[in-house]
C-alpha positions in Angstrom: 25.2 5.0 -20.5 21.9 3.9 -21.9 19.3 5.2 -21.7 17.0 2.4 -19.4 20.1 2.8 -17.4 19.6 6.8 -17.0 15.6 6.3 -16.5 16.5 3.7 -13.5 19.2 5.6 -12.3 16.5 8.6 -12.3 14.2 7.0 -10.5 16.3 5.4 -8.0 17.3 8.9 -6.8 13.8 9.7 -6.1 13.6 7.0 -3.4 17.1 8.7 -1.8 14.4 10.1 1.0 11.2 8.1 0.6 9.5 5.0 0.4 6.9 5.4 -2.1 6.9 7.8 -5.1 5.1 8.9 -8.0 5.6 9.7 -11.5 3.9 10.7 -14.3 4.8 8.5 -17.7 4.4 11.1 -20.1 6.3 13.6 -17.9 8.9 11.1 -17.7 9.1 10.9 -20.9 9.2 13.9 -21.7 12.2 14.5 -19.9 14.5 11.6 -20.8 13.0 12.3 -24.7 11.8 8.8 -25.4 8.4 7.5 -25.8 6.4 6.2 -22.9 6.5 2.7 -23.4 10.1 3.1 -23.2 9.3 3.9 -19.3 6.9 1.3 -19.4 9.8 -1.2 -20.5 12.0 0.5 -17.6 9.9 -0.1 -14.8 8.6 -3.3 -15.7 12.1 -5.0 -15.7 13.8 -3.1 -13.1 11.5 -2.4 -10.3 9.8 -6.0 -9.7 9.0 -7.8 -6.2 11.9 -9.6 -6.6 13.7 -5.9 -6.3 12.4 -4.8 -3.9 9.4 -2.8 -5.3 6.0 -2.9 -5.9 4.1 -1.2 -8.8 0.8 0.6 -9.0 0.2 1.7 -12.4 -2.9 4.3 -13.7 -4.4 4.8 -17.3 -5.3 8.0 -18.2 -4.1 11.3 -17.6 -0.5 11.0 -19.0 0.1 7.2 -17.1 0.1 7.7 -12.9 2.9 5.5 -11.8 3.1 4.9 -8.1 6.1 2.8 -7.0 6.6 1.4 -3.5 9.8 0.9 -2.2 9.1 -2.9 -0.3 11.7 -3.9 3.0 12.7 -7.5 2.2 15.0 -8.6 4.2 17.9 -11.3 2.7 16.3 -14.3 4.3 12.9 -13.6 2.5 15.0 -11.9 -0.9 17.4 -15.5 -0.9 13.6 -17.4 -0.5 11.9 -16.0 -2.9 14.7 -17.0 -5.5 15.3 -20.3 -4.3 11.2 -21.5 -4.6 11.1 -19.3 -8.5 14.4 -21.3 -9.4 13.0 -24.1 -11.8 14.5 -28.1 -11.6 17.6 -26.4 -13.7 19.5 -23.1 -14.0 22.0 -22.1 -16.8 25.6 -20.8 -16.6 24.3 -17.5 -17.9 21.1 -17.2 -15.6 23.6 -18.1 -12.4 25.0 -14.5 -13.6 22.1 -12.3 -13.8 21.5 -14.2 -10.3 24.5 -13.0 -9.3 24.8 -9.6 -11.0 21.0 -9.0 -9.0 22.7 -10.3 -5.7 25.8 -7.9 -6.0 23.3 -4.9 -7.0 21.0 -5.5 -4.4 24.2 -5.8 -2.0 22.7 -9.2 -0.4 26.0 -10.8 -1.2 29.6 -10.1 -0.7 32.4 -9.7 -3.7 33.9 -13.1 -2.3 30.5 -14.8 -2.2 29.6 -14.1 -5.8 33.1 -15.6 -6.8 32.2 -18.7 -4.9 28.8 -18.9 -6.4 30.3 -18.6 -9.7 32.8 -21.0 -9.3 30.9 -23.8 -7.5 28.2 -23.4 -10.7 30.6 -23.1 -13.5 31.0 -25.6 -16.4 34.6 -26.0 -15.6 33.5 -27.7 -12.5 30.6 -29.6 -13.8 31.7 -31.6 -16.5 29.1 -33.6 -16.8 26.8 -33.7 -20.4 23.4 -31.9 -20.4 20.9 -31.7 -19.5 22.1 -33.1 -15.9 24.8 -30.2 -15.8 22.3 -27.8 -15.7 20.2 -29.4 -12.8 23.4 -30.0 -10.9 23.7 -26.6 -11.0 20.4 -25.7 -9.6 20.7 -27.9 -7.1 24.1 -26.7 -6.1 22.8 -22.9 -6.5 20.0 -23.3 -4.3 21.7 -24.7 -1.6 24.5 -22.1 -1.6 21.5 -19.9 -1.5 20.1 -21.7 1.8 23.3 -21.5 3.4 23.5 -17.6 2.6 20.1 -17.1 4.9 21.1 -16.0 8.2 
């Protein structure tokens, strides 16, 4: 496992009975044996709004961290992708999509197979740059349709 992956993990569990929390960077660091902007890195590309957290960060006094756990519900998760989706979307960023979806468990197993399929090259052969705006188009209204 690596070690963003254990630093997530870590502070994952500390939201197991609460909705807000808070850390101390060099403490953090400490612990895991890294440097602090290695936490930095951590909790700036795992815990976004777009996860389902909100950030409060401190200078000074070994780096205050205070992270909010946010309740988004699927309707407002699926909008929020669908309006910071650009004209086009690539094979590859339809799977970190997906891979976020299945993490977050707003979708189902079969769901991401037929989001995957509907968007893959194998279906759209078509040349570029139009195969990549297909695809967002095609995305975003599978999104839509996902919104209860």
């Amino acid at each position: 496992m690596r070690m963003s992956d254990m630093i997530e993990d870590f502070i994952k569990e500390l939201f197991e009975e609460k909705d807000s929390i808070e850390i101390q960077r060099n403490d953090l660091a400490t612990k895991f044996n890294c440097v602090p902007s290695q936490i930095n890195y951590v909790i700036a590309t795992r815990f976004k709004p777009s996860q389902g957290y909100y950030v409060e960060s401190k200078r000074g006094g070994g780096g205050h961290i205070k992270i909010r756990k946010i309740n988004i519900t699927k309707s407002n998760y699926f909008m929020h992708i669908i309006n910071s989706i650009e004209d086009y979307l690539t094979g590859q960023d339809v799977d970190i999509f997906i891979s976020n979806f299945l993490s977050y468990n707003m979708i189902t197993k079969n769901e991401a197979k037929l989001l995957k399929v509907a968007t893959s090259d194998n279906v759209l052969k078509i040349m570029q740059p139009e195969r990549d705006i297909l695809r967002a188009r095609i995305f975003k209204n599978m999104l839509v349709n996902l919104i209860d």
